[in-house]
ZAMARGU-4260 file (C-alpha; in steps of 0.2 Angstrom, whole numbers, plus 5000, padded with zeros to 4 digits):
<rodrens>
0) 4981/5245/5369 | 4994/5237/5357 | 4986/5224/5346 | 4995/5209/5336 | 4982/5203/5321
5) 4985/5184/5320 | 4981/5178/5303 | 4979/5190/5287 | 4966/5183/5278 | 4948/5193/5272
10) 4942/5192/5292 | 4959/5196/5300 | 4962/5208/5286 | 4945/5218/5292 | 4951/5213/5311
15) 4966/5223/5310 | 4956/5237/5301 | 4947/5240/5317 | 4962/5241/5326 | 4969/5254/5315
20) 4954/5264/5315 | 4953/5263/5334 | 4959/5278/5342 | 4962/5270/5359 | 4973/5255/5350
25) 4989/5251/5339 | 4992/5240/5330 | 5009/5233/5331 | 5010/5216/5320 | 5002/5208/5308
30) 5006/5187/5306 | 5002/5179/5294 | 5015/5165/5283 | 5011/5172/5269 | 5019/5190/5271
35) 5008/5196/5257 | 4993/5193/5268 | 5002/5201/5281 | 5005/5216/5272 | 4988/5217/5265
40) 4980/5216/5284 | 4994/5229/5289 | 4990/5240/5274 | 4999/5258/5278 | 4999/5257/5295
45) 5017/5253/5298 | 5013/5237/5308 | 5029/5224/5308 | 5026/5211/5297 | 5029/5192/5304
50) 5029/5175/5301 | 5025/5168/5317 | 5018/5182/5333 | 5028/5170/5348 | 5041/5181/5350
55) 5030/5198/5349 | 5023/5188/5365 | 5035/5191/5376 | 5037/5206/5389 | 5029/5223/5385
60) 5028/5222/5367 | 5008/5219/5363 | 4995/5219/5378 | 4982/5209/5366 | 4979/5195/5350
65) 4966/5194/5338 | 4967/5176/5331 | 4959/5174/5315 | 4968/5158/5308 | 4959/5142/5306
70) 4951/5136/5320 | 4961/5119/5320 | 4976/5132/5328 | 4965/5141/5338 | 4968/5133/5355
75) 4990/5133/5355 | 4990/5152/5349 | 4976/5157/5366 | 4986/5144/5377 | 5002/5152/5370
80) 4995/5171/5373 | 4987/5167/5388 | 5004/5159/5398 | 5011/5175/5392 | 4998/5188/5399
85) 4990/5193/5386 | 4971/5197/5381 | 4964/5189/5367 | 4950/5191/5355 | 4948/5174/5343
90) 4936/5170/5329 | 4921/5160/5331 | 4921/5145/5336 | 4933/5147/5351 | 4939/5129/5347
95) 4934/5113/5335 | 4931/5099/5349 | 4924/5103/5367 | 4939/5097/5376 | 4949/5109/5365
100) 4938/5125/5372 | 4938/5115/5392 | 4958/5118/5391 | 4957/5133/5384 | 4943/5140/5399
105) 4954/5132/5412 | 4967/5142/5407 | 4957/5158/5404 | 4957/5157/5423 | 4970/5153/5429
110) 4978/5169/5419 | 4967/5184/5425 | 4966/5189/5405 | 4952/5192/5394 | 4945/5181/5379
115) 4932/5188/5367 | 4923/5176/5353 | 4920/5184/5337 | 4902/5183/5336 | 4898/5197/5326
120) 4880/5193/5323 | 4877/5199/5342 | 4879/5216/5334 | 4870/5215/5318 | 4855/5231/5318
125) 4841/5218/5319 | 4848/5204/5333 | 4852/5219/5343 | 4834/5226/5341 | 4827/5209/5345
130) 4836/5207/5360 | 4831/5223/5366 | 4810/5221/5363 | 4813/5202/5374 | 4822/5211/5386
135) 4809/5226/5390 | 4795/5212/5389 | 4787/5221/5373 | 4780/5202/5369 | 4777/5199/5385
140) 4782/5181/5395 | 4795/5173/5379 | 4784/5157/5375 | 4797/5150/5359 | 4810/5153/5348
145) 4813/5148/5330 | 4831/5150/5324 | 4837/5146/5304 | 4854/5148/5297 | 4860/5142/5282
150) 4868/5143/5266 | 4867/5134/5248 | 4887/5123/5250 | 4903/5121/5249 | 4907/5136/5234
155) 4904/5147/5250 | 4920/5140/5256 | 4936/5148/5254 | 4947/5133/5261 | 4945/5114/5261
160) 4949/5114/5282 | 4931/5126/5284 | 4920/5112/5281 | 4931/5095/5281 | 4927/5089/5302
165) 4942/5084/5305 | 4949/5103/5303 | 4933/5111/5308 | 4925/5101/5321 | 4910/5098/5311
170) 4896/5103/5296 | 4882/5117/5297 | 4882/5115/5313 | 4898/5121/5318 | 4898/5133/5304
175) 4885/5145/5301 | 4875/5137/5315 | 4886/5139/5329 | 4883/5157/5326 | 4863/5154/5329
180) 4867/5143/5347 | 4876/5159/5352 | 4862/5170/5348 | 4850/5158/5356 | 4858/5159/5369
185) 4860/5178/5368 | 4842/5177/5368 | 4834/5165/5379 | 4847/5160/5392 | 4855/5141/5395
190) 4850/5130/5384 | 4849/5111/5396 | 4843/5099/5382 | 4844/5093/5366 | 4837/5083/5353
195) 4841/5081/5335 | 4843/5072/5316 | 4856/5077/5307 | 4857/5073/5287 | 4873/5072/5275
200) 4863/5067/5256 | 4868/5081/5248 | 4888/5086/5251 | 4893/5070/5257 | 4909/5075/5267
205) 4913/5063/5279 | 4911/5070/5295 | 4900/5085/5290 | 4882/5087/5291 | 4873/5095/5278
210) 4858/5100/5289 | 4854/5098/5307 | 4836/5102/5314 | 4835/5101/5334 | 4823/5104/5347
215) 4830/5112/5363 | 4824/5116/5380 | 4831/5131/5388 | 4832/5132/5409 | 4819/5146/5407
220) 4808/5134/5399 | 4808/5141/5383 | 4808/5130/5371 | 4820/5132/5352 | 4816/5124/5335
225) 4834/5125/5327 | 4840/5123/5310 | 4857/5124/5303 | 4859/5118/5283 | 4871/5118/5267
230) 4856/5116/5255 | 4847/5132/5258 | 4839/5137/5242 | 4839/5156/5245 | 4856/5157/5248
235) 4865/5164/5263 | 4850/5169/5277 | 4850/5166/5294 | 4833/5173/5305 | 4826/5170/5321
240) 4808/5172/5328 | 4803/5176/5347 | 4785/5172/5352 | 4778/5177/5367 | 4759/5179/5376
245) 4760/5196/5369 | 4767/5195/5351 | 4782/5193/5342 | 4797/5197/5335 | 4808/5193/5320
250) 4828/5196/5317 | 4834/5190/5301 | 4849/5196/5290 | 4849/5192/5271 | 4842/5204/5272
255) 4842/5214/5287 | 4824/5214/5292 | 4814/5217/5308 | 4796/5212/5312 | 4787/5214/5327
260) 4768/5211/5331 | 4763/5218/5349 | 4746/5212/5358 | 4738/5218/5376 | 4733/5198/5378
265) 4733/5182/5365 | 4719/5187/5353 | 4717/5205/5356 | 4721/5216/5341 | 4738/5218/5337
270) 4749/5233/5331 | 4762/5229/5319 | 4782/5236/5315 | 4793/5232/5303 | 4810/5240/5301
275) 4818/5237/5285 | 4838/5246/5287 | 4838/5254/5268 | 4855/5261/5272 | 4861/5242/5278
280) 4854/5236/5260 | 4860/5252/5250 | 4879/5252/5257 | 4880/5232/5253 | 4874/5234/5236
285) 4886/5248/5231 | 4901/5241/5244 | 4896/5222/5248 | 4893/5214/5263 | 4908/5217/5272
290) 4903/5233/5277 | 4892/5226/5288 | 4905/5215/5295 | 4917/5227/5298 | 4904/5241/5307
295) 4901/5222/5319 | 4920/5219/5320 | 4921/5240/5325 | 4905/5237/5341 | 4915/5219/5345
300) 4933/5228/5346 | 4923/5243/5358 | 4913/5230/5370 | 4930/5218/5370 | 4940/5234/5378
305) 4927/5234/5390 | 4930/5216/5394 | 4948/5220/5397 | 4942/5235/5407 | 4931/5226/5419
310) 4913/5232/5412 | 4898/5224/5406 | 4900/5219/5388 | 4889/5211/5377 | 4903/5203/5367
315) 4903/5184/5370 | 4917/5178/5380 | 4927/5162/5382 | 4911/5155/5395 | 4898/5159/5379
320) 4913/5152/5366 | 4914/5136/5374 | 4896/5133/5376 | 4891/5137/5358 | 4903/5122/5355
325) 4897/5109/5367 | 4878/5114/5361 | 4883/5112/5341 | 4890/5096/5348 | 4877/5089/5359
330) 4867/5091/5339 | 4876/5080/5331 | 4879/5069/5344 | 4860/5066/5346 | 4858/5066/5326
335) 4872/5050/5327 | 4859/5042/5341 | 4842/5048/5341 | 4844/5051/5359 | 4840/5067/5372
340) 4856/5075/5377 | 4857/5083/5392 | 4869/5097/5393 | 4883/5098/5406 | 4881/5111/5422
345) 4884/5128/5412 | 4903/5133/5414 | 4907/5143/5427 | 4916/5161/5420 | 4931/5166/5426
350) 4933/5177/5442
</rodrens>
């Protein structure tokens, strides 16, 4: 597979490592306007180096795109990649308004190609183990979910267009929390309604909610206590709990942590697990937290080949994209009314 890496900041820069590192894939070209990005993302691997990938687009020259520019150009680049055959794998979210992502699924069908959302949290040790206990019913019939992310502002930010609406389609909600709706829904299944009260006291950006707190109702008839926030005290941490009739489970990263409590029946005694990942917390400490990124970015790139490919993948597609947006959505658009909102029929994914 020949690859184009679109946009050479510290993501694409680690997106187009994975692509390097692959031994099924090449990478071809690195653009970025600022050529020392490029070069930086490119790094030895004799990648061309370009200002702008539409030519690169046309005939035989690249059979896929990562996109990893600002959101607010996500949806001409898929469109633009798309028309010209190509797969494509973009950075969370898929697109900054839920009209943006509808055009964008519309043309994912009508094109036959393949679109990965960069939802790397789907591959983090202790979501992956999480999913796994719900799945083989180690906490018997899911009753509840409790979902938190959040981080302590805007010095987190590397640009003003990451947390300014009009650029980013929204506050914590569309930020760190859109990665907890995709896991939500990773884990429980559609979600059909939503209530929530949003807050903006403590950054006041127009546009931008600090926090958001929801309750949501998913088909299965779980219900989710989400929150998404800019004020979190600890810093970066995002965590989610799984209660069911027989026990528990508990995801969290900040650090990468795993609890789970297993019961025959509600009140019986209970046998507890924890797994606590010491090589996740000692290769952070002594190489930072991109390590961890990048091992996600490595299991994303491997499930997004077999997306191409036809198989079962656990990477999120444009279908899981798009709906991560209208849910982050439907929360601040019942925070602004103090109203139920009841979520569209789910998306149908492509053929």
């Amino acid at each position: 597979m020949k690859f184009v890496q679109i946009g050479g900041g510290v993501i694409g820069e680690m997106r187009a490592r994975t692509v390097i590192n692959h031994p099924d894939c090449t990478l071809v070209a690195v653009a970025d306007p600022n050529a020392e990005a490029a070069a930086r993302a490119a790094g030895s691997s004799g990648a061309k180096l370009v200002q702008d990938a539409t030519d690169l687009l046309e005939g035989d020259r690249c059979d896929a795109v990562i996109v990893s520019t600002p959101v607010q150009l996500h949806e001409r680049i898929i469109l633009d990649a798309l028309s010209a055959g190509k797969h494509v794998l973009v950075e969370k979210p898929l697109g900054n308004t839920v009209e943006s992502c509808g055009r964008i699924m519309e043309a994912v069908r009508s094109s036959g190609c393949a679109v990965g959302v960069g939802f790397n949290h789907r591959f983090y040790p202790s979501f992956a183990f999480m999913r796994e206990v719900i799945a083989e019913g180690r906490i018997g019939k899911l009753d509840s979910l409790r979902v938190l992310g959040g981080h302590d502002g805007l010095a987190n930010f590397r640009s003003e267009w990451m947390y300014k609406s009009e650029f980013s389609g929204g506050g914590a909600t569309m930020d760190v929390g859109i990665h907890m709706t995709d896991l939500t829904r990773f884990m429980v299944g559609e979600i059909e309604t939503v209530y929530a009260t949003t807050s903006n006291e403590v950054w006041k950006v127009e546009g931008s909610e600090d926090r958001a707190h929801a309750l949501m109702k998913a088909t299965s008839g779980v219900s989710v206590q989400y929150e998404a926030s800019w004020n979190e005290w600890k810093g970066f941490e995002v965590w989610m709990e799984a209660y069911g009739d027989g026990g528990m489970v508990r995801a969290s990263y900040g650090p990468m942590l795993n609890v789970l409590i297993e019961q025959t029946r509600p009140g019986s005694s209970r046998k507890k697990t924890r797994n606590f990942f010491p090589e996740v917390v000692l290769r952070e400490k002594l190489k930072g937290w991109e390590t961890t990124s990048l091992l996600s970015f490595e299991a994303e790139l491997a499930q997004f080949l077999r997306q191409i490919d036809g198989g079962d993948s656990l990477g999120a597609n444009a279908w899981d994209g798009a709906r991560a947006v209208e849910i982050a959505n439907a929360v601040m658009a019942s925070g602004r009314s103090g109203e139920v909102v009841r979520l569209s029929e789910p998306p149908r994914p492509p053929e």
